[in-house]
mmCIF file as Biopython writes it, N, C-alpha, C and O atoms, coordinates in Angstrom:
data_model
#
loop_
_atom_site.group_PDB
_atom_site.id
_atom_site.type_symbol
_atom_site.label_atom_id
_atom_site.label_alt_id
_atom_site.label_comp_id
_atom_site.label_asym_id
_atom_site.label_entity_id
_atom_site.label_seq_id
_atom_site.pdbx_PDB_ins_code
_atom_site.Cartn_x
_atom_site.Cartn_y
_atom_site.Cartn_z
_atom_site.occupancy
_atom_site.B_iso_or_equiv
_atom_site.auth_seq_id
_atom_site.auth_asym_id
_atom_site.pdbx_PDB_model_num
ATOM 1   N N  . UNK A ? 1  ? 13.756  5.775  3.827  1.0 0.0 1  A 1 
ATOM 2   C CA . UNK A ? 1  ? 13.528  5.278  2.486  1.0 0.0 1  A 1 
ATOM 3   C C  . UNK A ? 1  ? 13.628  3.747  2.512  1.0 0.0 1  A 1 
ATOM 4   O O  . UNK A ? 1  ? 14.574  3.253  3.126  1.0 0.0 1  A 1 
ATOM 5   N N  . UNK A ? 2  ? 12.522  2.760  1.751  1.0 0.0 2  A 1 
ATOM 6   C CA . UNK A ? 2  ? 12.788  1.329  1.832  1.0 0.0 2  A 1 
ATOM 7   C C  . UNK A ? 2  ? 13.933  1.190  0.931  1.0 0.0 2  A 1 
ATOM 8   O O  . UNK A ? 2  ? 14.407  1.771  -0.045 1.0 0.0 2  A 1 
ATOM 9   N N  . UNK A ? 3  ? 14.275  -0.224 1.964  1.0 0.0 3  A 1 
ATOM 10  C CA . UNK A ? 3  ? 15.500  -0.153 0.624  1.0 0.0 3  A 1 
ATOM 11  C C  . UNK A ? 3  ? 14.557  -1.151 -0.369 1.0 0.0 3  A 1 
ATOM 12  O O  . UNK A ? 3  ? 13.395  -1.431 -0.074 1.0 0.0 3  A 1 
ATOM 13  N N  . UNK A ? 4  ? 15.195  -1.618 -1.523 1.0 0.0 4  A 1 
ATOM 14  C CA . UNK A ? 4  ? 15.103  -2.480 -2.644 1.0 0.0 4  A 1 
ATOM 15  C C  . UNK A ? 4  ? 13.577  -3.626 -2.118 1.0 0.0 4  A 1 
ATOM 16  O O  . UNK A ? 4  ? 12.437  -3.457 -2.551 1.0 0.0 4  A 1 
ATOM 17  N N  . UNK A ? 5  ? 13.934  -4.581 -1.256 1.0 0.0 5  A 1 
ATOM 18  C CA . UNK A ? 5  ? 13.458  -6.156 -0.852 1.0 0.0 5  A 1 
ATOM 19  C C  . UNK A ? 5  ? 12.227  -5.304 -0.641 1.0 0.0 5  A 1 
ATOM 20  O O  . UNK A ? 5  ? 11.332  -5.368 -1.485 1.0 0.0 5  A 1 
ATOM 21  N N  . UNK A ? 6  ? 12.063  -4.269 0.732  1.0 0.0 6  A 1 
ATOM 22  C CA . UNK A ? 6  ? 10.913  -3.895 0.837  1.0 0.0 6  A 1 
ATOM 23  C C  . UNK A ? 6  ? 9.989   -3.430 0.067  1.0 0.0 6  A 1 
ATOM 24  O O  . UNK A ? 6  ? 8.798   -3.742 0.056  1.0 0.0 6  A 1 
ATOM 25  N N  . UNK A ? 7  ? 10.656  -2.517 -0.721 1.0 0.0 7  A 1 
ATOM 26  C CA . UNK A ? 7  ? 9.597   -1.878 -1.689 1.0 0.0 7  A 1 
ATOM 27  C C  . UNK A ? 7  ? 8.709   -2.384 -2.537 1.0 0.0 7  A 1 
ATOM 28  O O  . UNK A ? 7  ? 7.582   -2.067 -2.917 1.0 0.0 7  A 1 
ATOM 29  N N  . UNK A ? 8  ? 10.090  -3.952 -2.931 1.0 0.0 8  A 1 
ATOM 30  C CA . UNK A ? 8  ? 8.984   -4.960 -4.049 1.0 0.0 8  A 1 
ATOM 31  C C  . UNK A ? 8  ? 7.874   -5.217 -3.360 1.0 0.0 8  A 1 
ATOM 32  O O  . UNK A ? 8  ? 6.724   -5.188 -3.800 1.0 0.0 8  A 1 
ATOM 33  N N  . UNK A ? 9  ? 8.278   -5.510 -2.104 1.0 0.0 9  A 1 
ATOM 34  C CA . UNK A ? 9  ? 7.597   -6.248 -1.016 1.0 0.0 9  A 1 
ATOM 35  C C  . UNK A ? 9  ? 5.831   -5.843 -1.229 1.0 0.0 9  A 1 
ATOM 36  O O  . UNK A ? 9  ? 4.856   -6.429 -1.698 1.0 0.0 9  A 1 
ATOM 37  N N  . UNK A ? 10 ? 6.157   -4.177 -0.433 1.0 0.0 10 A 1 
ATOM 38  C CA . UNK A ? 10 ? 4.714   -3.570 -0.312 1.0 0.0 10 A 1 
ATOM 39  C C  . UNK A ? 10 ? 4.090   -3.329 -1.887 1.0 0.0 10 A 1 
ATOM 40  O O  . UNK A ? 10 ? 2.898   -3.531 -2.116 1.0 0.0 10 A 1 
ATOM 41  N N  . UNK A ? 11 ? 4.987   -2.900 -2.879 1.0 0.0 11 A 1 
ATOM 42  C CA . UNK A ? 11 ? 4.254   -2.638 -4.280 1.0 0.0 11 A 1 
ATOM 43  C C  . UNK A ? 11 ? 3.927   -3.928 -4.372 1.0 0.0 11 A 1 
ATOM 44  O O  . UNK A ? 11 ? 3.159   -3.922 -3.410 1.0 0.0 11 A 1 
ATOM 45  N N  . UNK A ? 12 ? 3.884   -5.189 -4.809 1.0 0.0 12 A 1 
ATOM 46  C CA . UNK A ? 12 ? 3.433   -6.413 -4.683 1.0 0.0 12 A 1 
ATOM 47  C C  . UNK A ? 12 ? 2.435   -6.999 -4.005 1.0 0.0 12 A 1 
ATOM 48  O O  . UNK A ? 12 ? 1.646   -7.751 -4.578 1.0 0.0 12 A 1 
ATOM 49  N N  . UNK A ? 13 ? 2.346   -6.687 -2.553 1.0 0.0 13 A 1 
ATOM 50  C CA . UNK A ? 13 ? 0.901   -6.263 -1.956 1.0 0.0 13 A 1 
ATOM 51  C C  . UNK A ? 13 ? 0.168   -5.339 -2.174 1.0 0.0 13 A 1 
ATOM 52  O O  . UNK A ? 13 ? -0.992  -5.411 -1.769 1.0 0.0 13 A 1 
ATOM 53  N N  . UNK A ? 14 ? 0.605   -4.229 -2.858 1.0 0.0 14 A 1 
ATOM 54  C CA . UNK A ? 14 ? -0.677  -3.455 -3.373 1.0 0.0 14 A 1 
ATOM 55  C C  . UNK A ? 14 ? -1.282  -3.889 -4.410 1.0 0.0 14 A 1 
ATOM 56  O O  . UNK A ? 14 ? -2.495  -3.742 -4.563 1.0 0.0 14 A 1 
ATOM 57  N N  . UNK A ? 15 ? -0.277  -4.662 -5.521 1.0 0.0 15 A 1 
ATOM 58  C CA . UNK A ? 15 ? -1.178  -5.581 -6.864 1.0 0.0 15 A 1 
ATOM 59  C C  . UNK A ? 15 ? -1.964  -6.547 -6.170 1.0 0.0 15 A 1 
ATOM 60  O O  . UNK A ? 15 ? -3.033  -6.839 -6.705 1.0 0.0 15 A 1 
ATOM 61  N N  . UNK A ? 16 ? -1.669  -7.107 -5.095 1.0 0.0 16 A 1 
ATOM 62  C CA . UNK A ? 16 ? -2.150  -8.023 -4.510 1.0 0.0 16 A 1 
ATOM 63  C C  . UNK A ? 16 ? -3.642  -7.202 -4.487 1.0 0.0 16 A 1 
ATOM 64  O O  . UNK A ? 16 ? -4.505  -7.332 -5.355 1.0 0.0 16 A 1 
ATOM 65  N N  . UNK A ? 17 ? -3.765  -6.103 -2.983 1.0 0.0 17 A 1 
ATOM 66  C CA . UNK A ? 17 ? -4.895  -6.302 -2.478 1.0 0.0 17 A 1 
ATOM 67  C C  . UNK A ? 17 ? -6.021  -5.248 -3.530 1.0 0.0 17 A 1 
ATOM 68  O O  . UNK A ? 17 ? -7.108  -4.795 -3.170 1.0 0.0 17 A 1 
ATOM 69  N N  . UNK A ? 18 ? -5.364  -5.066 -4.861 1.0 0.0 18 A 1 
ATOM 70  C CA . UNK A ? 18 ? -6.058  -4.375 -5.990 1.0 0.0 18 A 1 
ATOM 71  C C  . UNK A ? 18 ? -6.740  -5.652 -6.713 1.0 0.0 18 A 1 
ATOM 72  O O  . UNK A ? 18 ? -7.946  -5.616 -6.955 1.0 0.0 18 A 1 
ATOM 73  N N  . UNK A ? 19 ? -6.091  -6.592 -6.999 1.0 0.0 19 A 1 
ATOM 74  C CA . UNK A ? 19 ? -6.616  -7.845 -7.781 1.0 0.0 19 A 1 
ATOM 75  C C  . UNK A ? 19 ? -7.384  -8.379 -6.779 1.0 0.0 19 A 1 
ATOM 76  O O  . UNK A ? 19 ? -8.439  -8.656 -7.348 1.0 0.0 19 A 1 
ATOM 77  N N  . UNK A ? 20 ? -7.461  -8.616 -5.890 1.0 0.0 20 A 1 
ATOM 78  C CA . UNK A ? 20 ? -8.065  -9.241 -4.997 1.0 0.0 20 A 1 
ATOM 79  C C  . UNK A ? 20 ? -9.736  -8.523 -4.505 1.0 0.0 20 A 1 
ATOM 80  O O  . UNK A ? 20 ? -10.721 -9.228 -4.283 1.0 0.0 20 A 1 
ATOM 81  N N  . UNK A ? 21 ? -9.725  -7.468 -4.444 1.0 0.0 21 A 1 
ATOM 82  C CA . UNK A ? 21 ? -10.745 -6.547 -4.180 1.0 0.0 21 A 1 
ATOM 83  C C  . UNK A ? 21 ? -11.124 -6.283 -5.585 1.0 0.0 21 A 1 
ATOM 84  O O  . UNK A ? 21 ? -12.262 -5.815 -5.593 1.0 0.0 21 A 1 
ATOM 85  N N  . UNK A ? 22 ? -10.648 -6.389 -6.748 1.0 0.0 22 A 1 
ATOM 86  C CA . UNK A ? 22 ? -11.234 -5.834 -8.162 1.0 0.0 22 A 1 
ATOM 87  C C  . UNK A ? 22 ? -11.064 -4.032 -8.026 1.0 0.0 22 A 1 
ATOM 88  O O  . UNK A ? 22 ? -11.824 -3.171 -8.469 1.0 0.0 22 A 1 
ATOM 89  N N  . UNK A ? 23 ? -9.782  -3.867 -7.251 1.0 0.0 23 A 1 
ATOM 90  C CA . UNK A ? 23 ? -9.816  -2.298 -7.469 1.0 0.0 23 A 1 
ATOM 91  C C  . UNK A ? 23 ? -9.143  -1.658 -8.331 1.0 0.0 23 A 1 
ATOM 92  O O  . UNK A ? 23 ? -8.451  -2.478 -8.935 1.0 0.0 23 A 1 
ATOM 93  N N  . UNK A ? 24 ? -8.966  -0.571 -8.734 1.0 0.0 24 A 1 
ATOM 94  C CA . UNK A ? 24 ? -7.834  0.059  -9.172 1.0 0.0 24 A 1 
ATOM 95  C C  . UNK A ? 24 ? -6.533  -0.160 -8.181 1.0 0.0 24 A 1 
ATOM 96  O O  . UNK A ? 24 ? -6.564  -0.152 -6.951 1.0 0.0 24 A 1 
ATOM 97  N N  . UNK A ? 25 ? -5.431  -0.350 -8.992 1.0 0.0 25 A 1 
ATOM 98  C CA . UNK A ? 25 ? -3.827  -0.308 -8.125 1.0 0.0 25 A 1 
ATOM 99  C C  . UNK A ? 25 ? -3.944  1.212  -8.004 1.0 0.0 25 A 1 
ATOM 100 O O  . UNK A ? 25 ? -4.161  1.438  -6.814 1.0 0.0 25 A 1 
ATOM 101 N N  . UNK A ? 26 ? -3.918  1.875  -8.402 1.0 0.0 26 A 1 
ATOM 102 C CA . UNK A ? 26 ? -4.026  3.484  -8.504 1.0 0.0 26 A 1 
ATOM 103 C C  . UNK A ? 26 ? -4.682  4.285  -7.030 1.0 0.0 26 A 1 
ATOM 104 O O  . UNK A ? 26 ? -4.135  5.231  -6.463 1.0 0.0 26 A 1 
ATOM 105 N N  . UNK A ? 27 ? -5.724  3.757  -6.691 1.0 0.0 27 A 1 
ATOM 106 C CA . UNK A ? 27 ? -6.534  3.566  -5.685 1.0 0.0 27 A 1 
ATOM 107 C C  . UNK A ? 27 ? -5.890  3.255  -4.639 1.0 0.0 27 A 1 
ATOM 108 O O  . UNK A ? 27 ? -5.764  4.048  -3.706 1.0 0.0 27 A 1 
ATOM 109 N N  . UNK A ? 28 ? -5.345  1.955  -4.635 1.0 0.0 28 A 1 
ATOM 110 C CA . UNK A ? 28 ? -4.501  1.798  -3.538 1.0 0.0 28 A 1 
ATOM 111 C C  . UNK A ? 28 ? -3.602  2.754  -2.779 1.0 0.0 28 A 1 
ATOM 112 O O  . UNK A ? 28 ? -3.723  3.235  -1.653 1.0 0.0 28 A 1 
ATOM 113 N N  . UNK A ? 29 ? -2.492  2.921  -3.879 1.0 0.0 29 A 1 
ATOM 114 C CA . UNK A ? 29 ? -1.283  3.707  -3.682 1.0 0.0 29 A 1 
ATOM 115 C C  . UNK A ? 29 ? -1.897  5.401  -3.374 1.0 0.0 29 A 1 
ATOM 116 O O  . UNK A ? 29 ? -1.247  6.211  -2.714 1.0 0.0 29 A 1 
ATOM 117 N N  . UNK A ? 30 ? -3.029  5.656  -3.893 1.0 0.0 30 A 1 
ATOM 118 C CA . UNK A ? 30 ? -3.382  6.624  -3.294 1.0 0.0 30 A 1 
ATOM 119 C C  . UNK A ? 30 ? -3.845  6.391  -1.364 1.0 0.0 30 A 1 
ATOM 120 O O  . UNK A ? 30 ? -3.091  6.619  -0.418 1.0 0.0 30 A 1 
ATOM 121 N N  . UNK A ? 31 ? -4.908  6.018  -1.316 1.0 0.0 31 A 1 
ATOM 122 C CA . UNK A ? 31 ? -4.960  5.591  -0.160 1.0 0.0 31 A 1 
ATOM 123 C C  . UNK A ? 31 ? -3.550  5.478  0.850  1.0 0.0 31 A 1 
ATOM 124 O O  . UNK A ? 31 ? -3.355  6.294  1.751  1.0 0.0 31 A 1 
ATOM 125 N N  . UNK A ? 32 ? -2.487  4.196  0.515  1.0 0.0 32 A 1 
ATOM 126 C CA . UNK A ? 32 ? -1.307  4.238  1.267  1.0 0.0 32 A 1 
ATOM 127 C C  . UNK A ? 32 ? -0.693  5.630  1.363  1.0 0.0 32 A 1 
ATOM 128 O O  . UNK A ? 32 ? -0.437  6.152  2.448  1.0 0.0 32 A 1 
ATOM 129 N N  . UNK A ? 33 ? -0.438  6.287  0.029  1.0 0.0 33 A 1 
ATOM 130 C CA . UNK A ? 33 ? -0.200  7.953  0.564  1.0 0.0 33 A 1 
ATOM 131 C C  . UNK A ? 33 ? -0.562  8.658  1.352  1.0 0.0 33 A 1 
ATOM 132 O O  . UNK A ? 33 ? 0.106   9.505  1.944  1.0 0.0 33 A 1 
ATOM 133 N N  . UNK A ? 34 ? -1.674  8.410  1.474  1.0 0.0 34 A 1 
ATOM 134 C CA . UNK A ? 34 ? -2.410  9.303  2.192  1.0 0.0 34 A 1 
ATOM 135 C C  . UNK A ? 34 ? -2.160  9.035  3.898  1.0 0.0 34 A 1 
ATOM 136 O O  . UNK A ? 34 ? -1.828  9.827  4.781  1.0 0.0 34 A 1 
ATOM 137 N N  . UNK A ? 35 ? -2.434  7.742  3.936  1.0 0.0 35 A 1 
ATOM 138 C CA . UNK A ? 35 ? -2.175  7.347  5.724  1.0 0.0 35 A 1 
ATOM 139 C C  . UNK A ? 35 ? -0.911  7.537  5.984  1.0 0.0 35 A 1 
ATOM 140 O O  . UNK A ? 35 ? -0.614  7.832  7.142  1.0 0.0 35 A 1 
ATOM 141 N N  . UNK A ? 36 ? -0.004  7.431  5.112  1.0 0.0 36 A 1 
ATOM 142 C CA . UNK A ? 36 ? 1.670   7.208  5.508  1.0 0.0 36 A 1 
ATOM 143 C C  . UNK A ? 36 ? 2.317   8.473  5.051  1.0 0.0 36 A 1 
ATOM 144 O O  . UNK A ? 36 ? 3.516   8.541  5.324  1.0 0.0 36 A 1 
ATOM 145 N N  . UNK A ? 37 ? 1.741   9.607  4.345  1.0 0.0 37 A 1 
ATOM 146 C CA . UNK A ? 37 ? 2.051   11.238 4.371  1.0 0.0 37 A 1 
ATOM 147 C C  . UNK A ? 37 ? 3.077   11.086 3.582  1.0 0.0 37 A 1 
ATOM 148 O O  . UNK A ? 37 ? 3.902   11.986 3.742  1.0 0.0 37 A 1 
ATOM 149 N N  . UNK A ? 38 ? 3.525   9.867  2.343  1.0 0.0 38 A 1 
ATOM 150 C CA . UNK A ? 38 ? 4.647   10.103 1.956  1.0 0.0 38 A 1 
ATOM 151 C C  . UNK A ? 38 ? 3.821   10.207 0.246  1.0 0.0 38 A 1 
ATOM 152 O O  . UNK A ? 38 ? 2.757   9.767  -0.189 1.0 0.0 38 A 1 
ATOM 153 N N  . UNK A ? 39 ? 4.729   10.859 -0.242 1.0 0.0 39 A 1 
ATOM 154 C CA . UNK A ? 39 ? 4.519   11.261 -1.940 1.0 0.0 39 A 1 
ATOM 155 C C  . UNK A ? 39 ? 4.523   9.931  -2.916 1.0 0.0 39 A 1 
ATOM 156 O O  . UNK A ? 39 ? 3.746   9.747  -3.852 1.0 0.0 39 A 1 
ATOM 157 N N  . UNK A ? 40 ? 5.480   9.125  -2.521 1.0 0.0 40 A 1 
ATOM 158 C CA . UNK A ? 40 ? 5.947   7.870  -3.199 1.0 0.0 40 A 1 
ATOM 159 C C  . UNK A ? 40 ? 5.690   6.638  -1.845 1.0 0.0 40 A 1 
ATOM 160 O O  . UNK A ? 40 ? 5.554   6.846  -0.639 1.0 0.0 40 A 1 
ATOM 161 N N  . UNK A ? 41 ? 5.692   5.697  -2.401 1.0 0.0 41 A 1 
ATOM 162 C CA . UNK A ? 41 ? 6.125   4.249  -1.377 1.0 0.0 41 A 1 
ATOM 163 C C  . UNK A ? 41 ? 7.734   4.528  -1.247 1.0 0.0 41 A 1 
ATOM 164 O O  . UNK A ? 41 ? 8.334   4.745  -0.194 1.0 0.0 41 A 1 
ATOM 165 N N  . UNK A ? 42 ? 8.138   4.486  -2.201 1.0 0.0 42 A 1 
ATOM 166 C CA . UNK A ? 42 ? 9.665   4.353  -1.450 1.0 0.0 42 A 1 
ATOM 167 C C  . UNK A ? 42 ? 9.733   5.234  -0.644 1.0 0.0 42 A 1 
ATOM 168 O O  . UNK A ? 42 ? 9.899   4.725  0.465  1.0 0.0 42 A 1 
ATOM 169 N N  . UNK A ? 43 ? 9.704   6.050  -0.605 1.0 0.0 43 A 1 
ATOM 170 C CA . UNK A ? 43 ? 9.976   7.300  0.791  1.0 0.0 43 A 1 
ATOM 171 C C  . UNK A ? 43 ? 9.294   7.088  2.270  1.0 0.0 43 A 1 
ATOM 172 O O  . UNK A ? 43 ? 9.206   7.864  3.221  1.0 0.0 43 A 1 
ATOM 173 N N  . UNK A ? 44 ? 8.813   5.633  2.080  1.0 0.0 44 A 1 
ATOM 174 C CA . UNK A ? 44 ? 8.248   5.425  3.494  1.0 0.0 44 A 1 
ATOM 175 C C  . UNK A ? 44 ? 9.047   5.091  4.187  1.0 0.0 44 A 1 
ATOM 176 O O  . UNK A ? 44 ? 9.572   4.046  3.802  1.0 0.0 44 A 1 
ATOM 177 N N  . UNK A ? 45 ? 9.599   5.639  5.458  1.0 0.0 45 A 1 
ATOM 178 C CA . UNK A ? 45 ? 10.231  5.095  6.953  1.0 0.0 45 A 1 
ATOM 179 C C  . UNK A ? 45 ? 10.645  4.154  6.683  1.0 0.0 45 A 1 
ATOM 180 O O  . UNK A ? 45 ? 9.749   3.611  6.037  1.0 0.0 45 A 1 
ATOM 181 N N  . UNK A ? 46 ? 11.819  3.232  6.750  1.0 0.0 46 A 1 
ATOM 182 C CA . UNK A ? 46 ? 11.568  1.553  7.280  1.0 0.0 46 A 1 
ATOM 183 C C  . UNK A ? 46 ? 11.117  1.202  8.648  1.0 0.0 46 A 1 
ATOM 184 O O  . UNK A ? 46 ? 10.829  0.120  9.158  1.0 0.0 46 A 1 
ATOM 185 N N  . UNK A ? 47 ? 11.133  2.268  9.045  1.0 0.0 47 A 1 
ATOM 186 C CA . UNK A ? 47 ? 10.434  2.110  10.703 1.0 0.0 47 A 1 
ATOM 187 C C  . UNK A ? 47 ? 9.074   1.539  10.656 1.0 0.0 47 A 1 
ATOM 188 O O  . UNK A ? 47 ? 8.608   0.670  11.392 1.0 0.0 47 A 1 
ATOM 189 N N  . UNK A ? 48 ? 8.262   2.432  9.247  1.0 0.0 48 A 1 
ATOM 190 C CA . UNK A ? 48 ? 7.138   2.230  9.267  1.0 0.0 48 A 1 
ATOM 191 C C  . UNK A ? 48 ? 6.582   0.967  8.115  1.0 0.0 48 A 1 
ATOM 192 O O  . UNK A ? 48 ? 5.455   0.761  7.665  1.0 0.0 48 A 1 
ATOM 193 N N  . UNK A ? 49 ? 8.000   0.198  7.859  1.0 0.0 49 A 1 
ATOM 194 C CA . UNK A ? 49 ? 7.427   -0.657 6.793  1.0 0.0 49 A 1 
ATOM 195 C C  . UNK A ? 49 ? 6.521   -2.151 7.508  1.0 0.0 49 A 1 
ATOM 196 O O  . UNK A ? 49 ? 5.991   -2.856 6.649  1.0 0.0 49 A 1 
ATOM 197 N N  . UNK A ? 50 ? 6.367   -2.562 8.830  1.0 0.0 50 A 1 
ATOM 198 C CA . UNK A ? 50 ? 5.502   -3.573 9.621  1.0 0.0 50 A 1 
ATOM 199 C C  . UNK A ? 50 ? 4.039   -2.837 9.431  1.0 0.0 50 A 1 
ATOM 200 O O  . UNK A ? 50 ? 3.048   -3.342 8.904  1.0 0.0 50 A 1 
ATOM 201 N N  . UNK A ? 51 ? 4.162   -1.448 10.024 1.0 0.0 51 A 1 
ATOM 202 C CA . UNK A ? 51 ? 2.590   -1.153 9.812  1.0 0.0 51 A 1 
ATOM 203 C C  . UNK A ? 51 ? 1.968   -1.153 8.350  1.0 0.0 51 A 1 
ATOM 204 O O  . UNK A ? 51 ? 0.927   -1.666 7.942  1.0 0.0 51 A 1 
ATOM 205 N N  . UNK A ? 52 ? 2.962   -0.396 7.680  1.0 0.0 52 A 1 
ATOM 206 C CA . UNK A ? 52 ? 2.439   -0.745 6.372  1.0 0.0 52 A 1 
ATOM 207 C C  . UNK A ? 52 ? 1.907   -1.629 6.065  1.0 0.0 52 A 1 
ATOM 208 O O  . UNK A ? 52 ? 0.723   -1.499 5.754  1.0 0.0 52 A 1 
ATOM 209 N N  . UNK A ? 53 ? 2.376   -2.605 6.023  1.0 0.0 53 A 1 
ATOM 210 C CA . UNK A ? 53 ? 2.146   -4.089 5.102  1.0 0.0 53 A 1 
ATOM 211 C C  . UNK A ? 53 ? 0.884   -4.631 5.939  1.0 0.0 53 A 1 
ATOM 212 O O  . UNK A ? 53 ? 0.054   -5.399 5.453  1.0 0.0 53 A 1 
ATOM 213 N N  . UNK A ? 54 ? 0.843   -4.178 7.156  1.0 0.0 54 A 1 
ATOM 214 C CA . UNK A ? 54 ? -0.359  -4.814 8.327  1.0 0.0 54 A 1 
ATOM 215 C C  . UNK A ? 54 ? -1.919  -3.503 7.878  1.0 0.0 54 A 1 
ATOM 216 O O  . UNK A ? 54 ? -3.113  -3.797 7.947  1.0 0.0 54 A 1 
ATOM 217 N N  . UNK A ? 55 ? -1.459  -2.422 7.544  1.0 0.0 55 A 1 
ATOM 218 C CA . UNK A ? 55 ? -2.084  -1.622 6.520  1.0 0.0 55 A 1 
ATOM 219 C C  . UNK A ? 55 ? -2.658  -2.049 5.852  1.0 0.0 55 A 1 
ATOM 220 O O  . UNK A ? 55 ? -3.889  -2.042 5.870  1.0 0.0 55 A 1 
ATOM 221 N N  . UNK A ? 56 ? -1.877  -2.622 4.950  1.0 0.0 56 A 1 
ATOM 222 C CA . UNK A ? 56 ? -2.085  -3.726 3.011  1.0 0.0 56 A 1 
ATOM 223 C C  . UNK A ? 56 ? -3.656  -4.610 3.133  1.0 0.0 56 A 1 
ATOM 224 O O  . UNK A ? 56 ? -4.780  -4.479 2.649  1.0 0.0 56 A 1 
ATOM 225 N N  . UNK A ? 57 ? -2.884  -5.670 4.190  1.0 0.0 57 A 1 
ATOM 226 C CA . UNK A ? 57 ? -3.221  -6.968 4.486  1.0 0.0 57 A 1 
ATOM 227 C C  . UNK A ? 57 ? -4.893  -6.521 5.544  1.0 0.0 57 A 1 
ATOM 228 O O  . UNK A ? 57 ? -5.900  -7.222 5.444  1.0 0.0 57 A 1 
ATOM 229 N N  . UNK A ? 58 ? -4.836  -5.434 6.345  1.0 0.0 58 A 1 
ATOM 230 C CA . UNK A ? 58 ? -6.052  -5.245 6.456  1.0 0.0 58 A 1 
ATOM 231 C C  . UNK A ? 58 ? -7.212  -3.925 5.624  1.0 0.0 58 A 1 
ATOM 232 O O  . UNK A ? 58 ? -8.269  -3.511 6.102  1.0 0.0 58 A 1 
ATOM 233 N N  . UNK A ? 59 ? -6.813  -3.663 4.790  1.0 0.0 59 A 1 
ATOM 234 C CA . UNK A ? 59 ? -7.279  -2.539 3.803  1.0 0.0 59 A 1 
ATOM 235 C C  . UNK A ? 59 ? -8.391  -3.335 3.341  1.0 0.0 59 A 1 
ATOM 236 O O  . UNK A ? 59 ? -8.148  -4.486 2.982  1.0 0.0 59 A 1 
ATOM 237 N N  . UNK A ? 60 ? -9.632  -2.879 3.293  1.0 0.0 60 A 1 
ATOM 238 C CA . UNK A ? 60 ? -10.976 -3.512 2.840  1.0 0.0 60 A 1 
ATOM 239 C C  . UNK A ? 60 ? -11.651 -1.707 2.223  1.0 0.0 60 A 1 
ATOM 240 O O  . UNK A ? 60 ? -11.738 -0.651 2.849  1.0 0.0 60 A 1 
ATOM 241 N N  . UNK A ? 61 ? -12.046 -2.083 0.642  1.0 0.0 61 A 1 
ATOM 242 C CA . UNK A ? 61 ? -12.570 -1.459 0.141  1.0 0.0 61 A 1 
ATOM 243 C C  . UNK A ? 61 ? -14.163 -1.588 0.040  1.0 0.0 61 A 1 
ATOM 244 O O  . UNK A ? 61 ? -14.879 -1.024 -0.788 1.0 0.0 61 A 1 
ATOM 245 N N  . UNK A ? 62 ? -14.456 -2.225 0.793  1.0 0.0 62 A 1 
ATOM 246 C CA . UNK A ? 62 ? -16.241 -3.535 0.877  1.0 0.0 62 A 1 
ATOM 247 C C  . UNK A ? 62 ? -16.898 -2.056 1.070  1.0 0.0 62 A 1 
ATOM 248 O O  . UNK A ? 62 ? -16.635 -1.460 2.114  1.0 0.0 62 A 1 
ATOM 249 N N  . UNK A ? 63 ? -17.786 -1.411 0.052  1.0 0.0 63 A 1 
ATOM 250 C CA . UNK A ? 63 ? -18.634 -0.686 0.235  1.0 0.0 63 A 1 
ATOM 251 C C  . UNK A ? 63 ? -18.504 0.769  -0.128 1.0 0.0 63 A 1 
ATOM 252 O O  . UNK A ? 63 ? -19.443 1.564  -0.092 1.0 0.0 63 A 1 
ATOM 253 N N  . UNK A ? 64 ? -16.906 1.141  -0.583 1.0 0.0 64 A 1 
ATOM 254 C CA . UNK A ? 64 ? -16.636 2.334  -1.220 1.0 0.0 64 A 1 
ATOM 255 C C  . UNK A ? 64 ? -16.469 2.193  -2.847 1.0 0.0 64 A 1 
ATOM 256 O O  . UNK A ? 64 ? -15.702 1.607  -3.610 1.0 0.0 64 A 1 
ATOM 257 N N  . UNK A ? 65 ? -17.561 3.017  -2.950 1.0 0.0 65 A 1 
ATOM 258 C CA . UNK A ? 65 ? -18.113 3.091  -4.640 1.0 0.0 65 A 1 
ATOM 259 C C  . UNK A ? 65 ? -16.255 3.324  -5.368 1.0 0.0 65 A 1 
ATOM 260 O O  . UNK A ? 65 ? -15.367 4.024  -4.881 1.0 0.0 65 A 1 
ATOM 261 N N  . UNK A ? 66 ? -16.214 2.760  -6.191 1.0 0.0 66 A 1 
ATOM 262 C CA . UNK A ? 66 ? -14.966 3.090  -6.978 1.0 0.0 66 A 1 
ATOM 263 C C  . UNK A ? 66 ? -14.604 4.152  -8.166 1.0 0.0 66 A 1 
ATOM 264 O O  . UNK A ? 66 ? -13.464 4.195  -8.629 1.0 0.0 66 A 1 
#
């Protein structure tokens, strides 16, 4: 489970790479569910919180209808 710092961390990059792409945040967090098998963000690994965010930061929606 992330603790606290992280979680803002990655939810904050998901507003990020939603505003940034013009996507739904909704969209996002689906997507991150999906690769990282967890129900919520907080319930992700901290093991797995580097890939995550390297996840975030390379996530390109360029060409999937919304």
């Amino acid at each position: 489970m992330l603790n606290q710092n992280e979680f803002n961390a990655v939810t904050s990059l998901v507003a990020y790479v939603a505003y940034a792409q013009n996507m739904n945040e909704e969209k996002i967090h689906a997507a991150f569910k999906s690769v990282f098998g967890v129900a919520d963000i907080k319930a992700l690994p901290p093991a797995q919180y580097d890939e995550a965010m390297r996840f975030l930061l390379d996530l390109r929606f360029d060409g999937v209808i919304n």
